[in-house]
C-alpha positions as CSV (number, residue, x, y, z in Angstrom):
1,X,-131.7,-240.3,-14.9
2,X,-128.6,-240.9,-13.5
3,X,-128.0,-244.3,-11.5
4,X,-125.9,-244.4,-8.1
5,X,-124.5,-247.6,-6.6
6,X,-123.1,-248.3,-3.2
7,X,-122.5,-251.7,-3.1
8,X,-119.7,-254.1,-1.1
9,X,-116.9,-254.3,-2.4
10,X,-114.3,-256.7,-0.8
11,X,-113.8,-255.5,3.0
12,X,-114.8,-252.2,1.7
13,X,-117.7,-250.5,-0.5
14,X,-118.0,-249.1,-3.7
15,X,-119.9,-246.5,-5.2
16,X,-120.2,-246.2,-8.8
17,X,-122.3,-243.9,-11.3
18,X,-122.4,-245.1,-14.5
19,X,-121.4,-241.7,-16.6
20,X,-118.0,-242.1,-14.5
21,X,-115.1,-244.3,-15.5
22,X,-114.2,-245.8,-12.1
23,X,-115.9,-246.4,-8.9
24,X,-115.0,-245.1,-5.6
25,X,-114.3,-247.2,-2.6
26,X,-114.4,-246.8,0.6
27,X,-113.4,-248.9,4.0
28,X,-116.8,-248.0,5.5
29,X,-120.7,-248.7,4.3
30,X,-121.4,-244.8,6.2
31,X,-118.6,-243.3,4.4
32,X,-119.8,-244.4,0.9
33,X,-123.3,-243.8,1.5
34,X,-122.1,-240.1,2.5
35,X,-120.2,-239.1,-0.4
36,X,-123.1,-240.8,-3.1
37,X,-125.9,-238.9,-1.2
38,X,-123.4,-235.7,-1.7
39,X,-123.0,-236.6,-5.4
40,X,-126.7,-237.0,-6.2
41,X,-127.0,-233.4,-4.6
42,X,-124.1,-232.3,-6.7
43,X,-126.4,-234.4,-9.5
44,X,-129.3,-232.1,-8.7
45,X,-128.1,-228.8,-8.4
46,X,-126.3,-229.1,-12.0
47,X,-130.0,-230.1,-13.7
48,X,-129.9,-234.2,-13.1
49,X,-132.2,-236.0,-11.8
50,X,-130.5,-239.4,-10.0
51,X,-131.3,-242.6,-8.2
52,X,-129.1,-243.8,-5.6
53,X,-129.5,-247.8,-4.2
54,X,-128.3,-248.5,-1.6
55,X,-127.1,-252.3,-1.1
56,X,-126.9,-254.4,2.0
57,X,-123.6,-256.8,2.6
58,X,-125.1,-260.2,0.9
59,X,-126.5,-257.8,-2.2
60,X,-129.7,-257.2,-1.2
61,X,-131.5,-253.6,-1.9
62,X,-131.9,-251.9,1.4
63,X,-132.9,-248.7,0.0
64,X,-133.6,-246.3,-3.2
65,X,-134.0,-243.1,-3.5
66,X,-134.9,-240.4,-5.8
67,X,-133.3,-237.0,-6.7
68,X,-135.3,-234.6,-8.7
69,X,-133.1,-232.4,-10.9
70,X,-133.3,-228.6,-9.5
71,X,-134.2,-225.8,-11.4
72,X,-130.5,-224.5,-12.5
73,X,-129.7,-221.3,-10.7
74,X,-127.7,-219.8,-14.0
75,X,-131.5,-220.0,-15.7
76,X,-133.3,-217.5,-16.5
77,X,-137.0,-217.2,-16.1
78,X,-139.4,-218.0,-18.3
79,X,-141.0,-214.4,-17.9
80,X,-137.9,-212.8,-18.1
81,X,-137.5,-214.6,-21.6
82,X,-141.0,-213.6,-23.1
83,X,-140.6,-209.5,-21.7
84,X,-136.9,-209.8,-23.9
């Protein structure tokens, strides 16, 4: 399961997902939150399940949530397999 962060940063936020290199920041708490909730869709669609926390200014959890991997649209069905 992948892990997203946002988290303060500074003036700004970051969010970071482990499997990346660098985090992105933002100058706005909404803004980060918008683009990691976007990413742990991204996340699910591809077959990844992820978590994304959610941090308050003084570091604090203020939420966590979980995205289920989705069945991957490019897969075939398991029937389909067996009839081949």
């Amino acid at each position: 399961m992948q892990v997203i962060e946002v988290a303060p940063l500074g003036p700004g936020w970051r969010v970071s997902l482990g499997a990346l290199a660098g985090d992105m920041v933002f100058a706005r708490g909404g803004a980060a939150e918008g683009a990691a909730r976007r990413l742990a869709a991204r996340l699910a669609h591809s077959g990844q399940a992820s978590e994304l926390r959610i941090r308050l200014r003084d570091g604090s959890l203020a939420e966590r949530l979980v995205w289920p991997a989705l069945p991957r649209r490019d897969a075939a069905p398991a029937a389909a397999l067996e009839a081949a």
